[in-house]
N, C-alpha and C positions, 0 to 999 in steps of 0.2 A: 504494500500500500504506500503511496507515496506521502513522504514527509510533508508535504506542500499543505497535505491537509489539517494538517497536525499541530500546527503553530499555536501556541498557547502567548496569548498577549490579555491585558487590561483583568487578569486575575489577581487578587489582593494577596500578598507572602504571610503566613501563618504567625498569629498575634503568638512570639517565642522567643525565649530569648532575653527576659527585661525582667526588670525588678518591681514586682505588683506591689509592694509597700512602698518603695518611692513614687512610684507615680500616680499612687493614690494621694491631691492633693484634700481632700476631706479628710482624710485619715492621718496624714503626717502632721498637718495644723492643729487636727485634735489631742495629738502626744504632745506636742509642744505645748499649748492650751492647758494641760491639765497635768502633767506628770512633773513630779518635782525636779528642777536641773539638774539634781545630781545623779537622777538615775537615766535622764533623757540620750545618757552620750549612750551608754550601756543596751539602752532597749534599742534606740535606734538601731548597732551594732546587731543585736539579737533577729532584729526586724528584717533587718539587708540579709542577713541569710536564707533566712525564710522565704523573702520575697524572692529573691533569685532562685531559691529553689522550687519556688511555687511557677515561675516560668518558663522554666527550664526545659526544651523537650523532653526531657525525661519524666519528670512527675507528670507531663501529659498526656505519657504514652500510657503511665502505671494508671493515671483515673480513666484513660479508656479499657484499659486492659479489663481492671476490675468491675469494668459496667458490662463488659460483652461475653466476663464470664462469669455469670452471678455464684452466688453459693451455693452448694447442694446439701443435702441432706441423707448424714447415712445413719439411719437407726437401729442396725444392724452389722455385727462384723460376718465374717466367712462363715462361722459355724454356730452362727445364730442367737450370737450372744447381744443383748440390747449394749447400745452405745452410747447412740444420740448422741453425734456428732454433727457440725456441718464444717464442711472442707472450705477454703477459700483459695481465691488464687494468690499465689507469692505477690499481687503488685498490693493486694489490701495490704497484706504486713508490712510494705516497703510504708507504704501511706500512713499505717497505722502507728508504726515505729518512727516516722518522724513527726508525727503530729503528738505522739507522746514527749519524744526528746525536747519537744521547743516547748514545752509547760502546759501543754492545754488541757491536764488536768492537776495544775498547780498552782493556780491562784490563790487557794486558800493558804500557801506558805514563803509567800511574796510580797517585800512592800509594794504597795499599788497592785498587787494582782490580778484583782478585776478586771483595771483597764489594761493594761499589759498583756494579757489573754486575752479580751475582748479583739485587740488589735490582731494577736494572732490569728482568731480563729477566721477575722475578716480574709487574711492574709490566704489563710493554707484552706479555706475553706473555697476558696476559687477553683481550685486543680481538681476537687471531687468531693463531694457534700455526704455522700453515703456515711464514709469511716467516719465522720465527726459523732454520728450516732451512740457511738460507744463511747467516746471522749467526754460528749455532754451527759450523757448519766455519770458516768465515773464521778467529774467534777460536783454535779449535783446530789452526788450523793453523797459530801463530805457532810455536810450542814445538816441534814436526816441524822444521820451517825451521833452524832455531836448529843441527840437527847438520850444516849444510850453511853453514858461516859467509858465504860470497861470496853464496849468493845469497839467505838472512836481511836482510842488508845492503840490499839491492835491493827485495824481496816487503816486508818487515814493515813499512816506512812506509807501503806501500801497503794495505796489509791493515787498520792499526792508524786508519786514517783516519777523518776522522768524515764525509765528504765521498761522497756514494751518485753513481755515474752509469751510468746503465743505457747497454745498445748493446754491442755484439763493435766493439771497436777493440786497437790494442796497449795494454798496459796502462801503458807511456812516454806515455801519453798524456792518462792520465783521474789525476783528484784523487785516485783512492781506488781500490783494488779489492774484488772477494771470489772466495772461495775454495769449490770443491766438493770432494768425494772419487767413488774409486771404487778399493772394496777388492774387494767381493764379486764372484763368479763362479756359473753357478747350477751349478757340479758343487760347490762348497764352500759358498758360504753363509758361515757364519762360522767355518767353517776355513780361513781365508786364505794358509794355509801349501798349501791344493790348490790354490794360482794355476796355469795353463796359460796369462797371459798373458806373453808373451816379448818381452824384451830384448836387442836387440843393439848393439854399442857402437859409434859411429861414430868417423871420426877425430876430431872434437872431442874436449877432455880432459873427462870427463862431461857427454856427447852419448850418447844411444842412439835407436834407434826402434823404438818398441812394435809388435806386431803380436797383437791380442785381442778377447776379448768382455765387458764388463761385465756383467754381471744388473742391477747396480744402481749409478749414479751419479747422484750429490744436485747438486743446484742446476745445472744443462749449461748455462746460460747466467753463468754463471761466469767472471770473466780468468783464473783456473787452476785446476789441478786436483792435486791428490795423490793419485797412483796407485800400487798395487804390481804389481810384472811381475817376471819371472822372468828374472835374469841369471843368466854363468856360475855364478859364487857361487851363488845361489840366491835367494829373493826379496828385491825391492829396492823402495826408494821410492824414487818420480820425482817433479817437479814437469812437466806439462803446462800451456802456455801455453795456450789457447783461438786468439786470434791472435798470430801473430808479430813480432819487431820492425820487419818490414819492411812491415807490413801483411794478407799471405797466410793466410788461414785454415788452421791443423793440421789435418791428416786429423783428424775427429770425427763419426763417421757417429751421430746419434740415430737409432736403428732404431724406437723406440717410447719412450711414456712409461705409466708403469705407470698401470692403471686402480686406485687406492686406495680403501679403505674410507672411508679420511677424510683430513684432508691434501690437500682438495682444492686448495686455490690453490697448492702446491708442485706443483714440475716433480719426479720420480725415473723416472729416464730407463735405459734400456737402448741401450750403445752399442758401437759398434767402432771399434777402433784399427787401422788398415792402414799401417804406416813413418808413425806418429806420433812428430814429435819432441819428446823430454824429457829432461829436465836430471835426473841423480844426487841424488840426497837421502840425505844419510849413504853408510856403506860399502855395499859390494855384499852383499848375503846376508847384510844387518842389517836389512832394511825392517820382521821385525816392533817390532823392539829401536826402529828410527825412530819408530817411530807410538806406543811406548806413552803421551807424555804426552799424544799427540793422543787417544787414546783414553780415559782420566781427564779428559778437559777435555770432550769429547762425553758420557760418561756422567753426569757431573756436571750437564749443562745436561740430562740425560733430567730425571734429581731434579726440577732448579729445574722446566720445565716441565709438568712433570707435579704439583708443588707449586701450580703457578699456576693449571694444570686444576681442580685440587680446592678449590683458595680461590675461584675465579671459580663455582663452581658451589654452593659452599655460601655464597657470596653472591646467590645466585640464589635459593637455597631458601631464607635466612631473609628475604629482603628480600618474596617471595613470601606467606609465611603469615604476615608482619608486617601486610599488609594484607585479606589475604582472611578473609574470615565463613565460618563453620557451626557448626550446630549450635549458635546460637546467641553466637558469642565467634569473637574472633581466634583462627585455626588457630595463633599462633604460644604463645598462653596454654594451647592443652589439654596436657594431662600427658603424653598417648603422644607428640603430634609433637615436644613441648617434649624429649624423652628422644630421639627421632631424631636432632633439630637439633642439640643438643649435641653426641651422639658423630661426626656428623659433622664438627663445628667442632672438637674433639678432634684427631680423624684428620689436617685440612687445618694444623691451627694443629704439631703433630709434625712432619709436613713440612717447611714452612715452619721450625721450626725447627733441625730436622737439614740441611736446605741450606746455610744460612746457616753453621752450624756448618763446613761442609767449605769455602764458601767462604774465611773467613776463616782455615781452616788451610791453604789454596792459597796465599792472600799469605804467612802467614808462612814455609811452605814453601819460597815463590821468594826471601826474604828468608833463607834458611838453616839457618831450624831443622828439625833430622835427624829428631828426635821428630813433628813436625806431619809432614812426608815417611812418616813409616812411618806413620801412623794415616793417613791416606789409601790409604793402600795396601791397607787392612783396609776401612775405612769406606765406602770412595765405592762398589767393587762392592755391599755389603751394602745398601747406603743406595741404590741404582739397581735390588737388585733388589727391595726392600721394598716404596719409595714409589710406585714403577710399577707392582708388583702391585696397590696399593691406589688406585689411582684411579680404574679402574673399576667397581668397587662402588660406591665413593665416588658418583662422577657418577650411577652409576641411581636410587641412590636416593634424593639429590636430582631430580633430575628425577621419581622417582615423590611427592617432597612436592607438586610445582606439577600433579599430577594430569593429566587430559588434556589441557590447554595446555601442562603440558610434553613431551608427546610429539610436537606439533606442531612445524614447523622453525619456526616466526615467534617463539616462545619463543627461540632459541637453544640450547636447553639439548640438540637432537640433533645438532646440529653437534658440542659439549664432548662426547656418548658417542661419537659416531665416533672424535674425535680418541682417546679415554681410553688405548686399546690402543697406541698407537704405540713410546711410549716404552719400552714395556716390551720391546716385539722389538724395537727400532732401536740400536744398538751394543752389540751382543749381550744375546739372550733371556736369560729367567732363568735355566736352566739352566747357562749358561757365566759368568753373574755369579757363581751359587754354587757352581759348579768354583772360581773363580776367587779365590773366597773360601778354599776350602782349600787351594790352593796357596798362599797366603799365610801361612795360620797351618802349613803344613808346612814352609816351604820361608824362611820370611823371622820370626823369633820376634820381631823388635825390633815387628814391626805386630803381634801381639797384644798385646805389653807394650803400647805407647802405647795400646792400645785400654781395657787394664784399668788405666792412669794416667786415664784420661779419667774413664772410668766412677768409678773410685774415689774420686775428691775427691766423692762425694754419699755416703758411705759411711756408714751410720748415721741419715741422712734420709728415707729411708723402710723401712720393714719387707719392702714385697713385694719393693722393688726391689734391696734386699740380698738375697732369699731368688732371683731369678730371675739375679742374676749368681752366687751359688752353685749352679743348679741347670743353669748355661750351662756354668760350668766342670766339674760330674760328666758332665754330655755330650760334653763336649768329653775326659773322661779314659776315653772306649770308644772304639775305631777298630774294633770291630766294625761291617761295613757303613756306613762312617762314608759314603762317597760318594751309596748312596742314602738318605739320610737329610741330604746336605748341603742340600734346600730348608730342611727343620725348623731347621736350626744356626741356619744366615742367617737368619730370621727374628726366632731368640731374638737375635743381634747384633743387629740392629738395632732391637727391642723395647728391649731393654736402654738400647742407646744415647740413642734419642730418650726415655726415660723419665727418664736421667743428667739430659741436657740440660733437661727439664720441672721438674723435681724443683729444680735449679738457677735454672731464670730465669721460668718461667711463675707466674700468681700461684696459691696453694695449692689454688683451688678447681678449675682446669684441671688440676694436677699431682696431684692425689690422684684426681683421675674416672681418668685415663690409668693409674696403677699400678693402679686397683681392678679396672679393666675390661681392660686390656691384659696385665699382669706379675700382675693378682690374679689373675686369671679369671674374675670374677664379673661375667659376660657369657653371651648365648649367641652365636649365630654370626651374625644379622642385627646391622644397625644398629637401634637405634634400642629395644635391650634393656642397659642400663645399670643400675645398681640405682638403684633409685626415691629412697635418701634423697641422691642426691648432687644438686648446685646448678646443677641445669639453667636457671635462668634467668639466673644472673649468667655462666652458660661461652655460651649465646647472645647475651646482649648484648655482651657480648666481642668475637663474630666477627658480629655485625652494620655493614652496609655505609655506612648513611647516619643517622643520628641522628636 
């Protein structure tokens, strides 16, 4: 066949190669912003590795590798002995092993740890979203732990380690562990309080053995597990070893592993417990009361990951029509995509900086102030159920900038809409975020105050964004139908907020497009309708990837 036909021109070179922490300019403003100077030389350092390694064709080969060959499932060995096992492919452990080594589940033994993982996980969560799965229980399971002093003691070196070793052994054994859950049941879902799995106490002094069914538990190849079951009291958290200390595998029957939309290189497994033993986690008939900071520590990493979906993808799209032709001119210079591109980088660069925001009030929170404590309380649901609404729109329509290469998987970019959805139903859908929101502002008044201290220090800096926290507060002063109208509320919270924080630390030309089009209105309902006189090419270069 002749070459003649064969000529490859006006194709864009593979976003590879670059360092995804420096050229994230919302993310590196936000360390400087917030992280005390003397550890800034050090993270940055810490950052630049990560980020070159998160570009690298290499870690891009290992997150396609681990999507195209998901885990299997072997419940059986040769001669029929139960195992329940699922095998992975060598590129998750490569993934998994450096998303351990660089802290991401060590925040809890770092100054500023919070933000400093936060940053990571924005970082390494680019190159493949699945592995973070087991990273983010581990992490969130230190603070559950914590109401069970003896065996915190015990788990949390292990947890907090930077040290990855795959394999079911006792966990006395390995440098390092990680941690799964399994809350859900499929008669509840995320009514946790419907558990039907049962607890009963053995003679050990907090010893029981479970007897149940999971719908859904994360990471089964896990050295433990936090589980709730149903003791006298009522429900309880346990801790479940995987193996024992004597070596004997705990009853853990993997019955199946769910077939997912996306999230393919993660294991979420459906299993049974038959007189599994497990160790008490807090009091009895307190297990939701146990899991709440585990749960704020999960939702939080929905945000960040879902913040990372949307920066990774709107690095896709401008890195894209940076070099593709038509019509004569770079798609990245014509005015309608020019007006896309922006309000996407808008949308990811909000994100990005409402994460970051909740990380660093996590630290000063564990560090004692009452005030960051209650604006979390408000914020992280609103801000899990905002950011997760919006990344998938986000992602399609990037992917629709790079045309039909990007609806091909060799692009990457149908992997990032698979994934898009996840977060938003994984520790609780949106609807139970903005229940969850007004039990807050009913039931706990110090988390609206901190939210309108937050807000308020931008007070007079801009016009819209004073007229939309006035027009949050007369919504907020009707409880007519207030329940079905809590999606609308949460939205205006979390408009608001990431507007505060814009208004505040982004430069003028990002923070005036975001009040005109987000808190003005003057928008319609796609991306990529902006009003024409704002400064679309200096808010694209902004969140452009590689210079």
């Amino acid at each position: 066949m002749s070459g003649s036909t064969h000529t490859v021109t006006n194709q864009t070179p593979p976003l590879v190669g670059y360092d995804v922490f420096d050229a994230d300019r919302a993310l590196t403003e936000g360390l400087e912003r917030y992280l005390d100077p003397e550890l800034l030389d050090e993270t940055r350092a810490e950052l630049t590795v990560l980020g070159r390694a998160a570009g690298s064709a290499q870690a891009q080969e290992w997150g396609r590798l681990a999507n195209e060959n998901p885990p299997v499932l072997r419940t059986h060995d040769r001669y029929g002995h139960r195992i329940d096992e699922v095998d992975f492919h060598p590129s998750w452990h490569r993934l998994l092993g450096k998303g351990v080594s660089a802290g991401l589940t060590a925040a809890w033994t770092r100054p500023s740890g919070h933000l400093r993982r936060a940053a990571a996980f924005l970082v390494w969560s680019q190159v493949e979203a699945g592995h973070l799965c087991p990273l983010s229980m581990t992490h969130a399971a230190v603070p559950a732990l914590r109401a069970q002093p003896d065996l915190a003691a015990v788990w949390e070196p292990r947890l907090t380690s930077t040290v990855y070793e795959s394999g079911l052994r006792p966990a006395s054994d390995k440098a390092g562990s990680l941690f799964g859950m399994a809350m859900t049941e499929k008669q509840g879902g995320s009514d946790v309080r419907a558990n039907t799995t049962r607890a009963d106490a053995l003679a050990d002094d907090g010893a029981y053995a479970l007897t149940g069914h999971k719908w859904f538990c994360s990471a089964p190849m896990s050295d433990g597990f936090l589980v709730l079951a149903r003791a006298d009291a009522g429900p309880t958290c346990f801790l479940v070893p995987r193996v024992l200390d004597d070596g004997a595998r705990n009853p853990f029957a993997i019955q199946r592993l769910k077939d997912k939309l996306g999230n393919r290189s993660n294991a979420s497994a459906e299993v049974e417990f038959d007189g599994t033993w497990a160790l008490r986690v807090g009091d009895e008939g307190r297990g939701v009361r146990t899991i709440i900071d585990m749960v704020a520590a999960t939702r939080l990493d929905c945000v960040l990951g879902s913040a990372a979906l949307m920066r990774q993808a709107v690095a896709q799209a401008i890195h894209h029509c940076t070099y593709r032709e038509a019509f004569g001119g770079k798609l990245v210079d014509k005015p309608l995509m020019s007006n896309v591109l922006a309000d996407l980088a808008l949308e990811s660069e909000a994100a990005t900086t409402l994460a970051l925001r909740l990380a660093v009030a996590q630290d000063r929170a564990d560090g004692g102030d009452e005030r960051e404590r209650e604006f979390l309380r408000l914020a992280v649901p609103a801000a899990k159920y905002w950011v997760t609404k919006r990344c998938t729109p986000l992602v399609a329509e990037a992917l629709e900038c790079l045309g039909g290469n990007g609806y091909v998987e060799e692009s990457g970019l149908p992997r990032l809409l698979r994934e898009s959805p996840l977060n938003s139903i994984w520790e609780g859908s949106g609807n139970i975020q903005a229940l969850d929101v007004l039990r807050a502002l009913q039931r706990e008044p110090a988390a609206f105050n901190a939210f309108l201290l937050e807000v308020g220090a931008t007070r007079g800096a801009d016009h819209r964004l004073d007229a939309a926290v006035k027009d949050l507060l007369t919504e907020l002063g009707d409880l007519d139908g207030i329940e079905a109208r809590a999606r609308r509320l949460v939205e205006r919270i979390a408009l608001v907020l990431q507007g505060s924080l814009l208004v505040r630390y982004a430069p003028a030309d990002v923070a005036d497009a975001f009040c005109a089009s987000r808190l003005g209105g003057d928008r319609g309902a796609a991306f990529g309708t902006l009003p024409h006189t704002l400064a679309f090419t200096e808010i694209v270069e902004r969140a452009r990837p590689v210079s």
